[in-house]
PLY file of the C-alpha trace (Angstrom):
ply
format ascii 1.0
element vertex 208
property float x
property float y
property float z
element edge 207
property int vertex1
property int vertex2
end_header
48.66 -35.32 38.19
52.12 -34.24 37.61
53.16 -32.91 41.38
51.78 -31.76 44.84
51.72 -33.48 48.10
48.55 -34.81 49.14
46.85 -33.86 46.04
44.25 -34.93 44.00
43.03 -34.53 40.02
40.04 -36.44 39.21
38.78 -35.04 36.94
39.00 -36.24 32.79
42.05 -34.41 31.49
42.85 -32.51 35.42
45.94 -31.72 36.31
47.66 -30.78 39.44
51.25 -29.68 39.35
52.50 -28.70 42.66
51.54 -27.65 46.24
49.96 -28.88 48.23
45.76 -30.24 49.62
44.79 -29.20 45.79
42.08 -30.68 44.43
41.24 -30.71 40.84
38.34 -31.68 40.31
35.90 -30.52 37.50
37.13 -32.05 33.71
40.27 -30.43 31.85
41.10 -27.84 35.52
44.29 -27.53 36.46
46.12 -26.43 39.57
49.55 -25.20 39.22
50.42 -24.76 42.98
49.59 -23.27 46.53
47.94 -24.66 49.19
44.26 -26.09 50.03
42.98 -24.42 46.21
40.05 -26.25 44.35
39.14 -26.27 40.53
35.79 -27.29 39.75
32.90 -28.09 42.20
33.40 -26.12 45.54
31.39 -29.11 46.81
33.37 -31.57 44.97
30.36 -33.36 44.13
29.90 -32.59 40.24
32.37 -33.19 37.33
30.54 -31.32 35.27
30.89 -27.89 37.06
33.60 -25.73 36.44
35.30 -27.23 33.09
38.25 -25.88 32.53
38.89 -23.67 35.78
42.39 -23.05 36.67
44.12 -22.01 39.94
47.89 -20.83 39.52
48.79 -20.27 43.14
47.87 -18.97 46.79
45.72 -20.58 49.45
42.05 -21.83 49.76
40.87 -20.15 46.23
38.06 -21.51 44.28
37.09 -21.68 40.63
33.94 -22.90 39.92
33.13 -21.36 37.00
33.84 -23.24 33.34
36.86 -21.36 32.11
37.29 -19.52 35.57
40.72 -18.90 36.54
42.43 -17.83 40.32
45.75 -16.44 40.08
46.54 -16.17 43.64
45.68 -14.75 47.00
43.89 -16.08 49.69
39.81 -17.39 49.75
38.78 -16.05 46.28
36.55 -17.52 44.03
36.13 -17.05 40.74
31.93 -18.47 40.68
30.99 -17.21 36.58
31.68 -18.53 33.60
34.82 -17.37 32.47
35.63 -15.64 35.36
38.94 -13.83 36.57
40.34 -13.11 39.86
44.33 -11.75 40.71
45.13 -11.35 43.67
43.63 -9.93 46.99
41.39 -12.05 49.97
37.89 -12.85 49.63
36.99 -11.51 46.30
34.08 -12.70 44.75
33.38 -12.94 40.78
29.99 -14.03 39.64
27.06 -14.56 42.10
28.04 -12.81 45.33
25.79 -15.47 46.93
27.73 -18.02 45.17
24.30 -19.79 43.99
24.10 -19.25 40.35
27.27 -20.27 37.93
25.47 -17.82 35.04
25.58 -14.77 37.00
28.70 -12.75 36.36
30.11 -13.78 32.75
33.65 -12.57 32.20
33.74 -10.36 35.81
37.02 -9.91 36.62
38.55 -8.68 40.16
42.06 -7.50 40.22
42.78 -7.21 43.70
41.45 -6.10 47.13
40.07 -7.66 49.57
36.08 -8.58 49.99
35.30 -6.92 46.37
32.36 -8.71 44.11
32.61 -8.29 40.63
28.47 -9.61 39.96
27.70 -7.86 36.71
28.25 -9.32 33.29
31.86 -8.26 31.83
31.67 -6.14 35.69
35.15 -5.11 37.14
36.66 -4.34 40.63
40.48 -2.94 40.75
40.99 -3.00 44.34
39.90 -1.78 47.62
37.86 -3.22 49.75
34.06 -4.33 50.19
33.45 -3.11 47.12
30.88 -4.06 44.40
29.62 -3.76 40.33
26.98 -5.59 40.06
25.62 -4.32 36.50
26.79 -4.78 32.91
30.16 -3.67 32.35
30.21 -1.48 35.86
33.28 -1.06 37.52
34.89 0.11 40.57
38.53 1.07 40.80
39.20 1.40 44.18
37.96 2.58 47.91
35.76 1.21 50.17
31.94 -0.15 50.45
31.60 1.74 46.60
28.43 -0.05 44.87
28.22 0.69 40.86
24.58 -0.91 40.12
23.72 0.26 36.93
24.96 -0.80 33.01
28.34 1.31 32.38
28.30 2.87 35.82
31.71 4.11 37.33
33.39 4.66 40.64
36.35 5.97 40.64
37.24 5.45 44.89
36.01 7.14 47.70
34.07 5.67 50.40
30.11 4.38 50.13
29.68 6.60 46.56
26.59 5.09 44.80
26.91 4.86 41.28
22.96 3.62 40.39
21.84 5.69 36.84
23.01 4.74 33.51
26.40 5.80 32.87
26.56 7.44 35.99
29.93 7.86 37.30
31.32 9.10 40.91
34.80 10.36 41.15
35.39 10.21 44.91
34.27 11.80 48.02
32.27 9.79 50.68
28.25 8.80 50.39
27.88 10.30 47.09
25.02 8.92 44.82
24.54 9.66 40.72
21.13 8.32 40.23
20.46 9.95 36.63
21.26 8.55 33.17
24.75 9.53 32.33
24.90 11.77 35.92
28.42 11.98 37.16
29.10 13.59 41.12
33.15 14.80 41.45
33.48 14.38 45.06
32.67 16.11 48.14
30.75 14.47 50.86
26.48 13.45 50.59
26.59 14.92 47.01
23.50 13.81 44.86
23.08 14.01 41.44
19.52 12.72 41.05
18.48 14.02 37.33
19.26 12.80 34.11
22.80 14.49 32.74
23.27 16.17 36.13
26.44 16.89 37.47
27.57 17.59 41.73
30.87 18.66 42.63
31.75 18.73 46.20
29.42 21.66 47.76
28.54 22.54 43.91
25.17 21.23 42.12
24.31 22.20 38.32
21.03 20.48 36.80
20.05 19.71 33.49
16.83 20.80 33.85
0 1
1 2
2 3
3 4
4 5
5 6
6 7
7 8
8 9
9 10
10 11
11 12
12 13
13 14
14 15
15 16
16 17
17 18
18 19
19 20
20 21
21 22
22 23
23 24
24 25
25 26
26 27
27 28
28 29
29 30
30 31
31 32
32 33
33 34
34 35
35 36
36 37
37 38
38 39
39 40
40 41
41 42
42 43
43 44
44 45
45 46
46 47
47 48
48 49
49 50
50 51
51 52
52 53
53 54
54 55
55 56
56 57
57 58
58 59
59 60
60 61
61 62
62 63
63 64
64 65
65 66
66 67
67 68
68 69
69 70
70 71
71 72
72 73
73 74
74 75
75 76
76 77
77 78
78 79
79 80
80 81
81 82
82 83
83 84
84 85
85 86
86 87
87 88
88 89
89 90
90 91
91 92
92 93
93 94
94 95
95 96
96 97
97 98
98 99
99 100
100 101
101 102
102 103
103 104
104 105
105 106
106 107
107 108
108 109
109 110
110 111
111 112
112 113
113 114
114 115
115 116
116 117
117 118
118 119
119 120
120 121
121 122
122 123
123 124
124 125
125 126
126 127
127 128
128 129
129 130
130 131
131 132
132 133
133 134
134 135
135 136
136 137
137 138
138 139
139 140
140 141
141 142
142 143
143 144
144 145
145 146
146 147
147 148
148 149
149 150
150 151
151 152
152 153
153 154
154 155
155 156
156 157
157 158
158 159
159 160
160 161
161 162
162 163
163 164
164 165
165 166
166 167
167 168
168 169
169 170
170 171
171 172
172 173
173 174
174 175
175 176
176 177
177 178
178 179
179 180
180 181
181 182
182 183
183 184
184 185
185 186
186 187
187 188
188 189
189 190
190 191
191 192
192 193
193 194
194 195
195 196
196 197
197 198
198 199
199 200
200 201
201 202
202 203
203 204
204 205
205 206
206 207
């Protein structure tokens, strides 16, 4: 341990460098400052959990996850292997019921605040209580968005469902693209239920 005020790395190889109430705790994690941040075990129980997790800043963040890392903000944790969090409060990558440490490889959540990033290689830009939960899903921004389905999209908007293959939501409010590869363009309680179907505000064309 290089730095930090009541501080501790116990971990083979953990580091902390500054700050302060940092624990580093898992093998080879390091802490490079902020306040009351842990690497490794949230329960600081286990050595073996989180290797190589890494905190550079903020206050009460987590990495649990081997290879996780926390950039800053406030009460994130980065739970999956390999894991990435930014910025923002209360983000979540990996297991949104922070149970499993193989849920969520390489889920990464930029910002926001209360955003889970569950899905394997999943991503979450920013807004709030949002959620991509599937292979490579993503949401970029808005509020209470869920993308739940491989490659699914939401682009913002509020409570847009992105749920079929591919399916992708622009914006609007309470939209859902249930089909494989269905996309809805905003508006408000658009659905675009089929396969290749496509709803645009009051608009509705079907493949079928």
């Amino acid at each position: 341990m290089s730095g930090g005020w009541q501080s501790l790395a116990y971990g083979e190889h953990a580091s902390v460098s500054g700050g302060s109430d940092n624990e580093s705790i898992g093998d080879d994690t390091s802490i490079l400052g902020g306040k009351n941040n842990r690497a490794g075990d949230p329960d600081a129980n286990d050595r073996d959990v989180g290797t190589g997790a890494t905190i550079s800043g903020g206050i009460a963040n987590r990495a649990s996850g081997d290879t996780a890392s926390v950039s800053g903000g406030t009460e994130n944790h980065a739970f999956g292997p390999v894991t990435s969090i930014l910025g923002g409060t209360r983000n979540t990558a990996g297991d949104a019921n922070r149970e499993d440490h193989q849920i969520g490889w390489y889920a990464t959540v930029s910002g926001g605040h209360y955003n889970v990033a569950e899905g394997h290689s999943a991503s979450v830009t920013a807004g709030s209580t949002n959620k991509a939960s599937s292979y490579c899903a993503g949401v970029a921004g808005g509020q209470r968005n869920v993308a739940s389905a491989d490659y699914s999209a939401i682009s913002g908007g509020w409570m847009n469902k992105a749920r079929g293959l591919k399916a992708s939501v622009s914006g609007g409010a309470d939209n859902r693209a249930d089909g494989i590869c269905s996309s809805v363009s905003g508006g408000w309680s658009d659905d675009a239920p089929g396969n290749h179907d496509w709803a645009a505000g009051d608009d509705y064309f079907s493949s079928m």
